[in-house]
C-alpha positions in Angstrom: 0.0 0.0 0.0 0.9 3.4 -1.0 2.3 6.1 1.1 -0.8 8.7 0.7 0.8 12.4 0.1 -1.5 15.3 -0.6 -3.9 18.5 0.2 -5.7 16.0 3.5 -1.8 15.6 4.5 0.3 11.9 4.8 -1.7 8.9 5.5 0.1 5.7 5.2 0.1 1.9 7.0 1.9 1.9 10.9 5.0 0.0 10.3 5.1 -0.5 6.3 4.4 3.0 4.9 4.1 5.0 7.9 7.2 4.9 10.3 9.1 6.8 12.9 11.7 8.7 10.4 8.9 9.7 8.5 7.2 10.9 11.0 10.5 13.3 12.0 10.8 14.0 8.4 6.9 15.3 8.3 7.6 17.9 11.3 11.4 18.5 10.1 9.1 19.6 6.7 6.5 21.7 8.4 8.8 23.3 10.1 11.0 24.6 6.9 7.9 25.6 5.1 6.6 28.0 8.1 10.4 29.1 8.3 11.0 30.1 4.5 7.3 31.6 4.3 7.9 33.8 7.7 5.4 32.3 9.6 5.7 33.4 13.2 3.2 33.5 16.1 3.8 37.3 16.6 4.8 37.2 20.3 8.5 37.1 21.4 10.3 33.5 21.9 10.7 31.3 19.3 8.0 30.8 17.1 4.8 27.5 18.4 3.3 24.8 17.0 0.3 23.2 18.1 0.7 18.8 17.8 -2.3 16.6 18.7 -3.3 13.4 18.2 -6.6 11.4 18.2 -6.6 7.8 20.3 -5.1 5.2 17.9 -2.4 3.3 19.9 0.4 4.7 17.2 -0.7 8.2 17.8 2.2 8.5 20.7 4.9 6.8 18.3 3.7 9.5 15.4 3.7 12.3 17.5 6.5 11.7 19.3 8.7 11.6 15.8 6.8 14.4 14.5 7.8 16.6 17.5 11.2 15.7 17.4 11.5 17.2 13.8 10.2 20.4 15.2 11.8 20.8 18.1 15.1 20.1 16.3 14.0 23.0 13.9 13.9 25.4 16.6 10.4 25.2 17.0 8.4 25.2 20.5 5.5 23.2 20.8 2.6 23.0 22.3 0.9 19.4 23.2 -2.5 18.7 23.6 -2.1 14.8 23.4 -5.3 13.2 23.0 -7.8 16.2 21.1 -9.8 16.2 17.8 -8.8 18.1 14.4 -11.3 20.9 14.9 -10.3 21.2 18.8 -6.8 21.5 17.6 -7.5 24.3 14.9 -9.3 26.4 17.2 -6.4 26.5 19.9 -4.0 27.4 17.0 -5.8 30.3 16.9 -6.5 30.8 21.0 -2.5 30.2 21.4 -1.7 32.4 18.6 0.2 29.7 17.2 2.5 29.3 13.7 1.0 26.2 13.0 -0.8 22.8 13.7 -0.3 19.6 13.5 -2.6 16.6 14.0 -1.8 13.0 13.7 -4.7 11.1 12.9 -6.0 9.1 10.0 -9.9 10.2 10.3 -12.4 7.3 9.3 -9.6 5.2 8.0 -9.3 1.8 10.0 -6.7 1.2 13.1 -3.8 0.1 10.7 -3.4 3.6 9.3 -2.4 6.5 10.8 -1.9 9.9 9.6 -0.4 13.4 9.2 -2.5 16.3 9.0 -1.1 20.1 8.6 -2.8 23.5 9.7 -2.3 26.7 9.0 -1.8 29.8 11.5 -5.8 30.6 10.5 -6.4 26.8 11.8 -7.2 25.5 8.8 -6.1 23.3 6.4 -3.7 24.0 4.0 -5.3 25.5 0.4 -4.1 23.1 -1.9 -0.7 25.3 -3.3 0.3 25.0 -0.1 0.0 21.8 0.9 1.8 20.9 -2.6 4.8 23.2 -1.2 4.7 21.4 2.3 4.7 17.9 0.7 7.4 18.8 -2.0 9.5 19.6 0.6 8.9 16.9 2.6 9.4 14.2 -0.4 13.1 16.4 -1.4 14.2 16.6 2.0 14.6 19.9 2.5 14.9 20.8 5.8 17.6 21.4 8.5 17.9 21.5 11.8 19.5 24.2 14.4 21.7 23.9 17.0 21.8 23.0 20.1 21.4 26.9 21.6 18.1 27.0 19.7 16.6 23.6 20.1 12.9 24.6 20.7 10.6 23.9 24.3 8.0 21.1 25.4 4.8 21.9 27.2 1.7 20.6 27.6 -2.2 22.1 27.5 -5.2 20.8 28.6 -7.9 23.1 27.9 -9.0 22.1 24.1 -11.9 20.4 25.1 -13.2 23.7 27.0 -12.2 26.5 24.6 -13.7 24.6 21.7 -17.0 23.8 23.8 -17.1 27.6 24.9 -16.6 28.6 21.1 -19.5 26.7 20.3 -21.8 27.0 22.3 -21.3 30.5 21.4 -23.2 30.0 18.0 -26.3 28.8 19.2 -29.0 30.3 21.6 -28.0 27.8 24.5 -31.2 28.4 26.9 -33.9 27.3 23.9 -31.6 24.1 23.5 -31.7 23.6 26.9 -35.0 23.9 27.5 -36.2 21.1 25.6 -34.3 18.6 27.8 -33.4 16.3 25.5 -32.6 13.0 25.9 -29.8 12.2 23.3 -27.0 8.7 22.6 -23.6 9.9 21.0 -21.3 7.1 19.6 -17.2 8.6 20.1 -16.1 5.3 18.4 -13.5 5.1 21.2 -11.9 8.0 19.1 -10.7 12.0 20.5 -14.4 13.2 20.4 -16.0 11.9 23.6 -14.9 14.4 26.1 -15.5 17.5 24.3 -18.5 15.7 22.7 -20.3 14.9 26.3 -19.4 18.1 27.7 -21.3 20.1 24.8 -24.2 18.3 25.0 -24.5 18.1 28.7 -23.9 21.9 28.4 -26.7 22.1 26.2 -28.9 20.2 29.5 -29.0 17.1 27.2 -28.6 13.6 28.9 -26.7 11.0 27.3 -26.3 7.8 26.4 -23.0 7.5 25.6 -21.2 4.6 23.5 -17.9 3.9 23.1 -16.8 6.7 25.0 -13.4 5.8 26.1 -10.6 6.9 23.8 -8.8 4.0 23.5 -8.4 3.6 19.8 -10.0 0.1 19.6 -13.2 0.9 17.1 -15.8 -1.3 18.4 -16.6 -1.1 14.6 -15.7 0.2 11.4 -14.8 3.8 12.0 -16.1 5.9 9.0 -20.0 6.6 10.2 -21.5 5.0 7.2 -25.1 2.9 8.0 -23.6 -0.3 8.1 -21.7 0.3 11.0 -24.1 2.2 13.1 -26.5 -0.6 13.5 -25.8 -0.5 17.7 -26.4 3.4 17.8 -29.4 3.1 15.7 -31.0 0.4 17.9 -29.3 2.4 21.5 -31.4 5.5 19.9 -34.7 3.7 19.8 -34.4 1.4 22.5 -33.5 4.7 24.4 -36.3 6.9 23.6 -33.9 9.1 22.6 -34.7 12.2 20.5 -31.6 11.4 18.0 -28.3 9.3 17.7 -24.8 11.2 16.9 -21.8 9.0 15.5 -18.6 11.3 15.1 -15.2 9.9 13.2 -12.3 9.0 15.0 -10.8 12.9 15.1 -15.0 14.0 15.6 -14.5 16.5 11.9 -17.7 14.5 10.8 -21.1 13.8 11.9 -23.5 11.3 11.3 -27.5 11.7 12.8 -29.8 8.8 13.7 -33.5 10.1 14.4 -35.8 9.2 17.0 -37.2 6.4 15.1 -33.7 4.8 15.1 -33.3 5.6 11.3 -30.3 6.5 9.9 -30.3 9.7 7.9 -27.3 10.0 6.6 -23.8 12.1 6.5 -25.4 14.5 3.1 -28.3 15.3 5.6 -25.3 16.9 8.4 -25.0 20.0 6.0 -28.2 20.3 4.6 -29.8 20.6 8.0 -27.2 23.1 9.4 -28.0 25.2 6.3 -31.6 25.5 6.5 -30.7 26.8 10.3 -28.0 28.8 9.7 -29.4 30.3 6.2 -32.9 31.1 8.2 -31.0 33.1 10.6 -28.0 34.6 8.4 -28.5 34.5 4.8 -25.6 34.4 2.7 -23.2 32.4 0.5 -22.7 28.6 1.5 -20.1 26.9 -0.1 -20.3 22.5 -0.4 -17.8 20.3 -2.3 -19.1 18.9 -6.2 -19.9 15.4 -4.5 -22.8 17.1 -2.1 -26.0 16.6 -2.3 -28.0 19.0 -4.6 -30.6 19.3 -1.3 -28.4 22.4 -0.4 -29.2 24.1 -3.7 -32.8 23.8 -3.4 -32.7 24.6 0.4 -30.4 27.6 -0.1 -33.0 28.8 -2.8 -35.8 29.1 -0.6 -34.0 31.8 1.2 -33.4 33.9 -2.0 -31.0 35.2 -4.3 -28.4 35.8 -1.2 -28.2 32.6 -0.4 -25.9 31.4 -3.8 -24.3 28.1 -3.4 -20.8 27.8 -4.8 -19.1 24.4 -5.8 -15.9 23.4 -4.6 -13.1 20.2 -4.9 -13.3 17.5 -2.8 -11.6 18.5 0.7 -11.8 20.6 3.2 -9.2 23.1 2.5 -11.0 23.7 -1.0 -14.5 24.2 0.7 -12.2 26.7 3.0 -10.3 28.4 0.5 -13.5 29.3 -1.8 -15.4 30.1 1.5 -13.1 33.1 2.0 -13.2 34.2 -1.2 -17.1 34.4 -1.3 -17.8 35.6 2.1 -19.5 32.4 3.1 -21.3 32.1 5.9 -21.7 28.1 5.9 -19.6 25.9 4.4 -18.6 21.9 4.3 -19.1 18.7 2.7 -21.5 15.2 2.2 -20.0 13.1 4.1 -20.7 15.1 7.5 -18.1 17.8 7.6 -19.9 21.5 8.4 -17.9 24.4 8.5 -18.7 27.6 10.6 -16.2 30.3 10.4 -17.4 31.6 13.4 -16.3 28.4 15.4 -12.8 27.2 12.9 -12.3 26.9 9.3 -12.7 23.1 9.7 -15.2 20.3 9.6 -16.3 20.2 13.3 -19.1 17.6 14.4 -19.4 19.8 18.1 -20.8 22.7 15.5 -22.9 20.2 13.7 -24.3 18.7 17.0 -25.5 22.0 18.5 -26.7 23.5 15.3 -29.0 20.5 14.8 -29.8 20.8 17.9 -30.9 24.3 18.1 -32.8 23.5 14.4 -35.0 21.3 16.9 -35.8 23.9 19.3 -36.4 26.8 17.1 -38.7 24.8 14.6 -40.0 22.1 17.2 -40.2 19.4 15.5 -38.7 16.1 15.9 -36.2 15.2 13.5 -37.6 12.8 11.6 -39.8 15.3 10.3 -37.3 18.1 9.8 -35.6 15.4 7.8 -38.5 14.5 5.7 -39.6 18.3 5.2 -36.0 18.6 3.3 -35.9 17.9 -0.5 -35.7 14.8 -1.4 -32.7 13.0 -3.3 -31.3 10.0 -3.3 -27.5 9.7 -3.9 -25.5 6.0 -4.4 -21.8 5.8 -3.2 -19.3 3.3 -4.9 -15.5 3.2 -4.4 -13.4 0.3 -5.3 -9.6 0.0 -5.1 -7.5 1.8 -8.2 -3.7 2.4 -8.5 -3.7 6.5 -9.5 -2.4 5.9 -13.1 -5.1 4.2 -14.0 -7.5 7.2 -12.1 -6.4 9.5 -14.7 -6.9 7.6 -17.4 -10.9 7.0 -16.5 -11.1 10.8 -16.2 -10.0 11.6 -19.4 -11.6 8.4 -20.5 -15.2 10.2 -19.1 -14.2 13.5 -20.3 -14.3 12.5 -23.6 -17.2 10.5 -23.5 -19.8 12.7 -22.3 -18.2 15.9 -24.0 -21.8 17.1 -24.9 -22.9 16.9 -21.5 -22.6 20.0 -18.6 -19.5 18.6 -17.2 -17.0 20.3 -14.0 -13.4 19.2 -14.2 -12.4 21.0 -11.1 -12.0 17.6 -9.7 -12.0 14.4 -11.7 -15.4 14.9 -13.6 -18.6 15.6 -12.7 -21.1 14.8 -14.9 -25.0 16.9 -14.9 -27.9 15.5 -16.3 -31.0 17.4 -15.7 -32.6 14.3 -13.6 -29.3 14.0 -12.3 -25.5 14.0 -11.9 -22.5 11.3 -11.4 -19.3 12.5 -10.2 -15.8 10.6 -10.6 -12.7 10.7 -8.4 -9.9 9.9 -6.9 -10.0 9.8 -3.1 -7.1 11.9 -1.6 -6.5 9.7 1.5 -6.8 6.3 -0.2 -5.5 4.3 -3.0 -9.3 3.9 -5.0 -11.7 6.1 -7.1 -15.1 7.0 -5.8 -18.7 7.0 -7.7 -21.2 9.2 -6.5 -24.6 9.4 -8.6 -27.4 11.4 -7.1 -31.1 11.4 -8.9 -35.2 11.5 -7.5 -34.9 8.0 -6.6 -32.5 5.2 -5.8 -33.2 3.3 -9.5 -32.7 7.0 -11.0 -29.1 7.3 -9.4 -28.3 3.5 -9.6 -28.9 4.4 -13.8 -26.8 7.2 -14.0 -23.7 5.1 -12.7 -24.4 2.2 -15.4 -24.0 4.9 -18.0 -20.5 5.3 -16.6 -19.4 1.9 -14.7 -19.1 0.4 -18.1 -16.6 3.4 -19.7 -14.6 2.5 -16.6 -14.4 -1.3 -16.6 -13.0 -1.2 -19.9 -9.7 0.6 -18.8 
């Protein structure tokens, strides 16, 4: 298996791709590129970066390497240890940090682990700069200082309450709490289950938590996809809880089970946080080309303020256009949202209480919110594909369907008026995604035979 190098950062297998020189040579990287770009926290002392981790037993072995590259670049750092990606971007901007670093691998299973970058804004890396970070990494260019200006250890421990305290900011806490809810979270034994309780018992709900402790053994398959939140689905029912939460090992995404122990799905995440947020503040939202079209259609019931603009795949692309529109929401289909007034980064806390405070302005349980929103159906496909042969179906496609509206922003997307298909290359694994939305399941499952069979061939 491949070393995976890109705009999400390194990814690679503990012990085969991923190892502990590589790890050194990641920070040793990071820290040259914030050095020959001037990046500095703006205070006097050397210059910090933030590490974290999330709870996979080679997070210590991985950060450990990675802060030895910084520290020997004359770097202090600041440890959280055990904290999610969007807890990590939002103390790079509380500790007025150069930098971030978390090591984590997201919704990939135990064997991987990863290497994720952040800027001084606390957000990922647009994708020319990621490319710069990664060049140098793979050239090894990089050098170390000596021993008069080795850089300092410490330690922090208050992610977990400056994140909850930014986001309960957002929302009108009282209403929430009022309601008294009655709620079952699944952490996945990932980084999310502290801050992840604490918010919601803010918000006066009561929990049923699963899977709580983060010790990096996923009780199941970590990406929150319906097949593997079977045992949330029936805890929510069984419960008589008023909806089911399943974050991702670092807690970016979010996954909703409703009261009837249904599983809605990661594309309905956004589009609910943008029918509240929109209501409340209309303005640009920004979602990647593989999101569901039930943004457009929501964000056009709000008027001509409420424009929706398409991104690439990843987060720092949804962040990148965000700023460059103005956006007020931003984030993807598989469960990111993105409030700039929280981070720039996918943050399931943000999508948690946003739902939430949905429910108590409108309420309505959530089933029904969720079958008041237009309806789509999408299908999801991936299978494994070595990247040469990725390029050739895109151009492959490209050709093909010439006469058709097509986006090449990122491998090709495809529009029909009953529908689209877009085409891809995943940028933390070795395989190329499918994604065909249309008004029903038989709809979308057509759309992909008119392109399955182009691919096969190759």
């Amino acid at each position: 298996m491949a070393l995976m190098a890109g705009i999400s950062g390194i990814r690679g297998i503990v012990g085969e791709t991923l190892t502990p020189s590589l790890a050194v040579e990641a920070g040793s990287a990071f820290a040259a590129h914030l050095g020959a770009f001037g990046t500095r926290n703006g205070k006097s002392g050397s210059p910090r970066v933030i590490v974290a981790r999330d709870s996979r037993p080679s997070g210590p072995m991985v950060t450990s390497g990675v802060v030895a590259g910084l520290l020997a670049s004359g770097y202090d750092v600041i440890d959280l240890g055990l904290a999610t990606t969007p807890g990590a971007a939002v103390m790079v901007r509380e500790l007025g940090a150069a930098g971030g670093i978390v090591v984590t691998a997201s919704h990939n299973p135990s064997m991987w682990n990863g290497i994720k970058f952040l800027t001084s804004e606390g957000s990922a890396p647009p994708k020319a700069v990621a490319t710069q970070i990664i060049e140098r990494f793979q050239t090894r260019r990089f050098t170390y200082v000596p021993v008069d200006r080795v850089g300092g250890l410490t330690g922090e421990d208050s992610t977990a309450t400056r994140h909850v305290e930014r986001v309960l900011a957002i929302v009108d806490s009282a209403r929430i709490r009022a309601q008294r809810l009655r709620l079952a979270l699944d952490s996945v034994c990932g980084a999310g289950g502290r801050s992840g309780r604490v918010l919601l018992e803010a918000l006066g709900c009561t929990v049923e938590h699963l899977h709580a402790e983060p010790t990096g053994q996923f009780p199941h398959a970590p990406e929150p996809l319906a097949e593997n939140l079977t045992e949330l689905a029936a805890a929510t029912k069984r419960a008589g809880a008023a909806v089911g939460f399943a974050q991702d090992p670092d807690a970016d995404r979010l996954a909703i089970i409703d009261e009837n122990g249904r599983y809605i799905g990661e594309e309905y995440t956004l589009a609910l946080a943008a029918r509240c947020i929109l209501s409340a503040r209309p303005g640009p939202l920004v979602a990647t080309l593989s999101t569901s079209r039930m943004v457009d259609d929501i964000a056009a019931g709000f008027g001509g303020t409420c424009r929706v603009y398409r991104s690439p795949v990843g987060e720092a692309n949804v962040v990148e256009l965000m700023t460059s529109v103005g956006a007020v929401l931003g984030g993807e289909g598989n469960g990111g949202v993105i409030d700039p007034r929280v981070v720039d980064v996918r943050d399931s806390l943000t999508a948690m209480a946003i739902t939430l405070q949905l429910m108590a302005e409108t309420g309505q349980p959530l089933s029904k919110l969720v079958d008041s929103l237009p309806r789509w159906r999408m299908v999801k496909q991936k299978f494994d594909c070595p990247p040469e042969r990725i390029a050739q179906m895109i151009d492959k496609l490209r050709t093909s369907f010439a006469g058709q509206r097509i986006s090449d922003l990122d491998g090709v997307r495809i529009d029909w008026p009953e529908g689209w298909v877009h085409v891809r290359g995943s940028n933390t694994e070795p395989i190329i995604r499918i994604i065909a939305e249309a008004a029903d399941e038989h709809a979308a499952q057509a759309l992909v035979q008119r392109v399955r069979p182009l691919i096969d061939t190759l």
